[in-house]
Backbone as CSV, one residue per row, in Angstrom:
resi,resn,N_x,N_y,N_z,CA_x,CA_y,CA_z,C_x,C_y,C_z
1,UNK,0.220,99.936,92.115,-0.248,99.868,93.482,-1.080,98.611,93.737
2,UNK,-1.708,97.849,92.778,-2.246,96.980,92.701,-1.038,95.719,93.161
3,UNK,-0.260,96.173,93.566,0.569,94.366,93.926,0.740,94.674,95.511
4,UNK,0.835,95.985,96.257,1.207,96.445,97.553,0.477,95.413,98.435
5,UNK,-0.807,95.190,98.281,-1.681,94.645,99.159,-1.211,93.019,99.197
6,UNK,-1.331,92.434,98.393,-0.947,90.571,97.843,0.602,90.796,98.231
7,UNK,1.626,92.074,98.319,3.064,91.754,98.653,2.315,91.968,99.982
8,UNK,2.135,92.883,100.665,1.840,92.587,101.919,1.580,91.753,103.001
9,UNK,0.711,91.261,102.491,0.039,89.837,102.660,1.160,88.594,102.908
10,UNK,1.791,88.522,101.729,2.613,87.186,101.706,4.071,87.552,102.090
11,UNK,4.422,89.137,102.321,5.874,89.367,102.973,5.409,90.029,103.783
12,UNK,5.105,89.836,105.234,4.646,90.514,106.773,5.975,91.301,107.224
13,UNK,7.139,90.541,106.909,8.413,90.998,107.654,9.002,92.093,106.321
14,UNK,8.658,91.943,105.427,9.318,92.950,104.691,8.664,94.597,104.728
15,UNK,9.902,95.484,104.805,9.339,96.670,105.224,9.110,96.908,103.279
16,UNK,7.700,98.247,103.186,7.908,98.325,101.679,7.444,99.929,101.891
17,UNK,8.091,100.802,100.757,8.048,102.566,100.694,7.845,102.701,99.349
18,UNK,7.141,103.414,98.984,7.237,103.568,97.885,7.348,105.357,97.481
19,UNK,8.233,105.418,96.516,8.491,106.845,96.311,8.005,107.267,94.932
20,UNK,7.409,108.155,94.723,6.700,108.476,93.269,6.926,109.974,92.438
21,UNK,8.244,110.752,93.282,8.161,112.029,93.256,9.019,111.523,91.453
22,UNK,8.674,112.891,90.933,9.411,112.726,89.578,10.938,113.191,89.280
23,UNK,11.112,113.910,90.288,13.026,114.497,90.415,13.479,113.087,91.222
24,UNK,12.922,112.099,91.601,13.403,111.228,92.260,14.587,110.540,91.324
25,UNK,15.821,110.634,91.899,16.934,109.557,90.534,16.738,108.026,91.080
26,UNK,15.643,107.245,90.760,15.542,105.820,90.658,16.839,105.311,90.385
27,UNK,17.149,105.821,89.345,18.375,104.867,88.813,19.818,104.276,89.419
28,UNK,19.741,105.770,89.972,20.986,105.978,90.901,20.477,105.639,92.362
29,UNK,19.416,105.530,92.527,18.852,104.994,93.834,19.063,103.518,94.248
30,UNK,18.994,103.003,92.925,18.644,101.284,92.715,20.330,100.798,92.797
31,UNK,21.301,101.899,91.565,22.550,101.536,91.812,23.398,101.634,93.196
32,UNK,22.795,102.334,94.039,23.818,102.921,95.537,22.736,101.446,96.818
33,UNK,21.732,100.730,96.342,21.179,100.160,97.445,19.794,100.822,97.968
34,UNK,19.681,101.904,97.816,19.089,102.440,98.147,17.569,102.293,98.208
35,UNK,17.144,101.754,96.906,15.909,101.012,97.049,16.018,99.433,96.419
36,UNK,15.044,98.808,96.323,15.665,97.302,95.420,14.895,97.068,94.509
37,UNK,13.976,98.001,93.946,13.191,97.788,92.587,12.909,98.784,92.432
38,UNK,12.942,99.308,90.813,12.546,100.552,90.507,11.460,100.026,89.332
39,UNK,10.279,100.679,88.965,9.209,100.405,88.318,9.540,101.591,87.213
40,UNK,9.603,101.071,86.300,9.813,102.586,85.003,9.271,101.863,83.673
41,UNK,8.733,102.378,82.845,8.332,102.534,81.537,9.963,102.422,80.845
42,UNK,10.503,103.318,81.003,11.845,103.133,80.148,13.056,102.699,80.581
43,UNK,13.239,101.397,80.879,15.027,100.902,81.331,16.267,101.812,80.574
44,UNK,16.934,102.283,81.358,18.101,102.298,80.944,18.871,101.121,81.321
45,UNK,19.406,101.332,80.228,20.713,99.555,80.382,21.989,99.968,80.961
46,UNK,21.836,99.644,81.990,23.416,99.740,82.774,24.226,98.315,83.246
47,UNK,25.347,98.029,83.395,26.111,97.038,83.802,25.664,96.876,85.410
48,UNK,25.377,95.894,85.748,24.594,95.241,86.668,23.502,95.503,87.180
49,UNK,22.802,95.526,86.502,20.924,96.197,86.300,20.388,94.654,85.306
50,UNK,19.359,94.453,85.682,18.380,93.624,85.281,16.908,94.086,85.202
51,UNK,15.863,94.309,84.247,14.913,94.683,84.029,13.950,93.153,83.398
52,UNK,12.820,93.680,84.202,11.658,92.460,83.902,10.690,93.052,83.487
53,UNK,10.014,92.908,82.410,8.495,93.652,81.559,7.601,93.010,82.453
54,UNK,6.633,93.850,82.983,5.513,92.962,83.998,3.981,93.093,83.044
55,UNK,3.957,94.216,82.825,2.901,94.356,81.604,2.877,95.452,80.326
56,UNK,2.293,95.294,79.569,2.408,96.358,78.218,1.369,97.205,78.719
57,UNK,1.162,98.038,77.627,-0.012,99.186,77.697,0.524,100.368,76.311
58,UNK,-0.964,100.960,76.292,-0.555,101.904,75.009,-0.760,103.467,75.527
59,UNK,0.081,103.818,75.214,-0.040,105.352,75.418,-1.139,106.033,74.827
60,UNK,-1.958,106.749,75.206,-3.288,107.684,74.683,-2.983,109.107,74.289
61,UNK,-3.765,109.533,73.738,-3.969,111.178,73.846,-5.510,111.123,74.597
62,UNK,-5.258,111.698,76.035,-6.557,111.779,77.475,-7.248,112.915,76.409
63,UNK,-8.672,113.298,76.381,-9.273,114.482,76.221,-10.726,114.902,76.742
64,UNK,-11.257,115.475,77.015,-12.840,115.818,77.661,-13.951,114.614,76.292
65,UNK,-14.182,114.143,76.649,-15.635,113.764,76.387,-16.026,114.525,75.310
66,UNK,-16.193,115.790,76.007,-16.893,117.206,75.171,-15.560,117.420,73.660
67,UNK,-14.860,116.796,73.951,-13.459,118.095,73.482,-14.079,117.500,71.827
68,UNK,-13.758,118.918,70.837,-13.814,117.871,69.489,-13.460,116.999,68.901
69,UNK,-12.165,116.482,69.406,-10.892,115.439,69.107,-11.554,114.610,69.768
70,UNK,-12.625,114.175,70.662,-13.150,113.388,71.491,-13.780,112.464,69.972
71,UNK,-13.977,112.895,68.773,-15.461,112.666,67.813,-14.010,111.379,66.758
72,UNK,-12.836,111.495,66.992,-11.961,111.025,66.411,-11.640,109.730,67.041
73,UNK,-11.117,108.772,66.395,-10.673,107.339,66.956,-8.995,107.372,67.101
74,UNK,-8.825,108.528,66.388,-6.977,108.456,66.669,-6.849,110.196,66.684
75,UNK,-5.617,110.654,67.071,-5.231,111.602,67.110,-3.805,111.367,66.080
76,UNK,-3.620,113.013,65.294,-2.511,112.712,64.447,-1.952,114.296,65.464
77,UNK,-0.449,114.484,65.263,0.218,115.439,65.706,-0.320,116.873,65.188
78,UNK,-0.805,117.172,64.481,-1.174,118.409,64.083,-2.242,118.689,64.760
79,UNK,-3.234,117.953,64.921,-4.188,117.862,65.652,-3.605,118.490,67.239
80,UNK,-2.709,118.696,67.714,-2.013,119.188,68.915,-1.849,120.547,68.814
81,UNK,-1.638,121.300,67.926,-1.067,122.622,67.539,-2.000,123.536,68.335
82,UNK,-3.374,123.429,68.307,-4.017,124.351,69.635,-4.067,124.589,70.505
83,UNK,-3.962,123.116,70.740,-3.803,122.650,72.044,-2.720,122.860,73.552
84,UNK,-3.167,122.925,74.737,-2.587,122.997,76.217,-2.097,121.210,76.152
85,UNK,-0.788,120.907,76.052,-0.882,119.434,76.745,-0.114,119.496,77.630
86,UNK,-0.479,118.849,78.717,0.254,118.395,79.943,1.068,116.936,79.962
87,UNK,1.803,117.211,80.893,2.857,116.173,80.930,3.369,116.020,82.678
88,UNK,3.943,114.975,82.563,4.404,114.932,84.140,5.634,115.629,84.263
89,UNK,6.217,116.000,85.330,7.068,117.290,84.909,8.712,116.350,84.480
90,UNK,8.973,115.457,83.276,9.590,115.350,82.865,10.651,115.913,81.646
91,UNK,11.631,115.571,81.564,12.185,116.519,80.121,12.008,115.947,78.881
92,UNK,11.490,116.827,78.321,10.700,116.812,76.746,11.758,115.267,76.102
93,UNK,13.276,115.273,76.539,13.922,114.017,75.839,13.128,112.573,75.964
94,UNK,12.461,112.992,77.334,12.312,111.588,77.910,10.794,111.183,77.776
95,UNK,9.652,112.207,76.864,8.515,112.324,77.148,8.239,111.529,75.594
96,UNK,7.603,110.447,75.449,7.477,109.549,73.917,6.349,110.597,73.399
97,UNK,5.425,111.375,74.336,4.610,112.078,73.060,5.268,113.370,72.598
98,UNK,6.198,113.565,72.581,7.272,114.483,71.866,8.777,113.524,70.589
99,UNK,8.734,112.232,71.853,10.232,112.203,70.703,9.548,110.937,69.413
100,UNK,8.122,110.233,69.947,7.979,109.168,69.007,6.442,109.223,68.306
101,UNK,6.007,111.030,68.729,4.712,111.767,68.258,5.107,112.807,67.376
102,UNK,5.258,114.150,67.951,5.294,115.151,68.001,6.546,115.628,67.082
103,UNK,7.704,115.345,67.847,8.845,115.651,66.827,9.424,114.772,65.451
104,UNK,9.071,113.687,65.225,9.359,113.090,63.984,8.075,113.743,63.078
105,UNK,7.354,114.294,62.991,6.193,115.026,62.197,6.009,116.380,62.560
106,UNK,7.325,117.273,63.047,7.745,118.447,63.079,7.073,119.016,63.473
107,UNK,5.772,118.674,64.607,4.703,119.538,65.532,4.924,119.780,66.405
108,UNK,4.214,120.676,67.443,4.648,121.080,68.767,3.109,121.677,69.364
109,UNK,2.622,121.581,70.691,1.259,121.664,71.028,1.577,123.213,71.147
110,UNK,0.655,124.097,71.409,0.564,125.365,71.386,0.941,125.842,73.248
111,UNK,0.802,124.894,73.801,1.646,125.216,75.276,1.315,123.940,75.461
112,UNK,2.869,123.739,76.079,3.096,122.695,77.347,3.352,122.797,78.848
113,UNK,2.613,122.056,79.439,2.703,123.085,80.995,2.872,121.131,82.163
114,UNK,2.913,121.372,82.940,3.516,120.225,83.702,2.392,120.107,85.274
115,UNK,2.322,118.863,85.410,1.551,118.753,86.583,1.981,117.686,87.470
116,UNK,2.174,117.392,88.803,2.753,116.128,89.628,2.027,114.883,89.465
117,UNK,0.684,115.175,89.516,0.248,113.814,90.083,-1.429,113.647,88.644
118,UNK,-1.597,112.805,88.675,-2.550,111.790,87.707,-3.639,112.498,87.731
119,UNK,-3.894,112.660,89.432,-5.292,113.194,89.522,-5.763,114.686,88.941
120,UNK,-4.695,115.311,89.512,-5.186,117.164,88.991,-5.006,116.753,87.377
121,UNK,-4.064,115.660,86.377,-4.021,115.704,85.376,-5.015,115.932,84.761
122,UNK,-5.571,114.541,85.251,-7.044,113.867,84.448,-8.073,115.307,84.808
123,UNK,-8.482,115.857,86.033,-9.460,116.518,86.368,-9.191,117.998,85.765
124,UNK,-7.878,118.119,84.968,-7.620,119.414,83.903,-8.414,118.774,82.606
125,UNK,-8.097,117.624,82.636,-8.301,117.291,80.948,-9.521,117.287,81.052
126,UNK,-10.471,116.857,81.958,-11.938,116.621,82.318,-12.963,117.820,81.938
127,UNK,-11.985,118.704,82.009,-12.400,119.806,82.615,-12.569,121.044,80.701
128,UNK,-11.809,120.033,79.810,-11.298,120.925,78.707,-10.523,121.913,78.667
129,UNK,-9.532,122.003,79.354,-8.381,122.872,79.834,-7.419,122.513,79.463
130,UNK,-7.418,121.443,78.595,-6.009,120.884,78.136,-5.983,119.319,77.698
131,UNK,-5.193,118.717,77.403,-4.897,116.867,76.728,-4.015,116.433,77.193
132,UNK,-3.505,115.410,77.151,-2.599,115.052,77.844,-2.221,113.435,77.563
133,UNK,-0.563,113.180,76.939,-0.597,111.875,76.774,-0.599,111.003,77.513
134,UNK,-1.052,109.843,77.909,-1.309,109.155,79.269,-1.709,107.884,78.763
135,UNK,-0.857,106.852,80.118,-1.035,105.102,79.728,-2.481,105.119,79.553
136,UNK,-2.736,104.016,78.999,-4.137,103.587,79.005,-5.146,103.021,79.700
137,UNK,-4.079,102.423,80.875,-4.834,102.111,81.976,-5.192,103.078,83.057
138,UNK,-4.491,104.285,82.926,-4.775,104.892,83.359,-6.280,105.785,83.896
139,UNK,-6.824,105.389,82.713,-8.372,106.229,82.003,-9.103,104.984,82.671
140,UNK,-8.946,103.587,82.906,-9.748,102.929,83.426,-10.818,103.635,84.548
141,UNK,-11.813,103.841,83.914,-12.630,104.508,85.589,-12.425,105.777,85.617
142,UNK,-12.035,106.721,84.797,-11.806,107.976,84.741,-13.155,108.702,83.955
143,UNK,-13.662,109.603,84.574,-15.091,110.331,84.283,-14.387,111.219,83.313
144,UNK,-15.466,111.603,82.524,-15.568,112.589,81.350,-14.291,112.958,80.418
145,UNK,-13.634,111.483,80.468,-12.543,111.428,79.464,-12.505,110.636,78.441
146,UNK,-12.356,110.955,77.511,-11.484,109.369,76.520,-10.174,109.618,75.910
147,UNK,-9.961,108.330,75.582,-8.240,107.889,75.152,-8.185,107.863,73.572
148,UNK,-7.828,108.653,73.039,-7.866,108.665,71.685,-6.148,107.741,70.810
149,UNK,-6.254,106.947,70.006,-4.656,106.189,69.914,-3.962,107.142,68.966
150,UNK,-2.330,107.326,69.727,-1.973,108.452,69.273,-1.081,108.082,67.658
151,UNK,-1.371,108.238,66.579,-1.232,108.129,65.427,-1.325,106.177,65.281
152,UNK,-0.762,105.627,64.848,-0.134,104.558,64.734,-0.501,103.151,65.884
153,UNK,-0.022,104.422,66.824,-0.149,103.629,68.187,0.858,103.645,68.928
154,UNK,1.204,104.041,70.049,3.117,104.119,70.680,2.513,102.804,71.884
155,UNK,2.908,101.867,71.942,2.666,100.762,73.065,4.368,100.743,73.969
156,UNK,3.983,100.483,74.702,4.978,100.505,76.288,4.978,99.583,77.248
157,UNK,5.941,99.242,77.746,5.806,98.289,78.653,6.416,99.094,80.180
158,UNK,5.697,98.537,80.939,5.818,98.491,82.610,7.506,97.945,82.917
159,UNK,8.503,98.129,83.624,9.620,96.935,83.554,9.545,97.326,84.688
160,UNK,10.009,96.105,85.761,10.962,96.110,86.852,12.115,95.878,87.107
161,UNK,13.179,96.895,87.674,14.398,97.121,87.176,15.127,96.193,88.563
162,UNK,16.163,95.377,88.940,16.668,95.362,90.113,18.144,94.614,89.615
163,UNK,18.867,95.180,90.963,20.548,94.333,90.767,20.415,92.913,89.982
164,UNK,21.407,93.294,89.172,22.054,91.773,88.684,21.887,90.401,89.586
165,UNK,21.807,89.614,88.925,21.743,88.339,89.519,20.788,87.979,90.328
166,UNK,20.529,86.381,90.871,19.568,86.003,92.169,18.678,86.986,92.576
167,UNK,17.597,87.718,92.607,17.035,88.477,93.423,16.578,87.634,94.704
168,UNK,16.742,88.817,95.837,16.372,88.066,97.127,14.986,87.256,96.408
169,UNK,14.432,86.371,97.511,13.296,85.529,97.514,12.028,87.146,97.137
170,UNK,11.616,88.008,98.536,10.928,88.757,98.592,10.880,89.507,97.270
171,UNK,12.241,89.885,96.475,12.141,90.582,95.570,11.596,89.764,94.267
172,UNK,11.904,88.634,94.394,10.817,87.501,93.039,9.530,87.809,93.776
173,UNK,9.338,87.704,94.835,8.202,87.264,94.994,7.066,88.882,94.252
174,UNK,7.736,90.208,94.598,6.916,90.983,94.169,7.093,91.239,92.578
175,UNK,8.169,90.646,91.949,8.284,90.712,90.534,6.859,89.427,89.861
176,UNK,6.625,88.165,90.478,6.126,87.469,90.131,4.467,88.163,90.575
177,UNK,4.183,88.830,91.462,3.050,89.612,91.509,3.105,90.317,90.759
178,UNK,3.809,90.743,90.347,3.206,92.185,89.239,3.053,91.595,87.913
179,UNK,3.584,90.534,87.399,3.445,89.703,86.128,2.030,89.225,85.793
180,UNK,1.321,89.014,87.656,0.175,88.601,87.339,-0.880,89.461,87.736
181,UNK,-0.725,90.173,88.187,-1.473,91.253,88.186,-2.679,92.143,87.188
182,UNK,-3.830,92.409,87.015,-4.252,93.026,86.044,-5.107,94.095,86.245
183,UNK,-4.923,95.134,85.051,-5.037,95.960,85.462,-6.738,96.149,84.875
């Protein structure tokens, strides 16, 4: 959201929407016209799709301040087994603190339960009601949480996805904002 304002600014005539629901099919959105940039953590590679990394970031394990895992500098998967973690309501295939945490070290949290949006996330985890894996920039400015690194470390990048070839002018122009952008 940090580029909306500076695209604004320097494209007056361009209309801009942004959609954030999680059943949303980006992919198939971006392929039919439908929108002209899709922002995702994970590209799929399709034949006339182009993806641009705008920034990295590391995935966390979020937890209360209070929580005991709070007293740790990393979290290992077992360390989950009590635990409530939340997730955005994606499928477990597509969720990295299951396929590049959790399931290569044969763990599983003691319930997984799903929430829409960042805010009720964080203000569950705040709250000691649960953990939750989450970018790292995310926690920037976030009360009574910390980011614990989840084993190793799982790092990620931001990409912007749009049609093959030339992007209109407007569409560099918000790819070249988000490159410089910080978070």
């Amino acid at each position: 959201m940090r580029v909306v304002d500076p695209f604004l600014a320097e494209w007056p005539d361009v209309e801009l929407d942004v959609t954030t629901a999680f059943q949303f099919g980006g992919l198939a959105a971006l392929l039919s016209h439908e929108i002209d940039i899709l922002v995702t953590p994970d590209p799929i590679e399709r034949p006339g799709l182009q993806y641009t990394p705008v920034f990295d970031y590391e995935l966390v394990l979020a937890v209360a301040e209070t929580h005991p895992l709070a007293q740790k500098h990393r979290a290992e998967p077992e360390d989950l087994a009590g635990e409530t973690l939340i997730t955005y309501p994606i499928s477990r295939e597509r969720l990295d603190i299951y396929t590049r945490f959790l399931v290569p070290a044969h763990a599983l949290p003691r319930r997984h339960r799903t929430v829409e949006t960042t805010d009720l996330m964080l203000r569950l985890v705040a709250s000691g009601r649960a953990v939750s894996a989450t970018p790292d920039w995310l926690l920037f400015g976030a009360r009574g949480v910390k980011g614990l690194r989840l084993g190793e470390g799982i790092t990620k990048s931001i990409h912007l996805g749009h049609r093959a070839g030339e992007p209109a002018p407007y569409l560099s122009g918000f790819i070249n904002l988000a490159k410089n952008v910080r978070i």
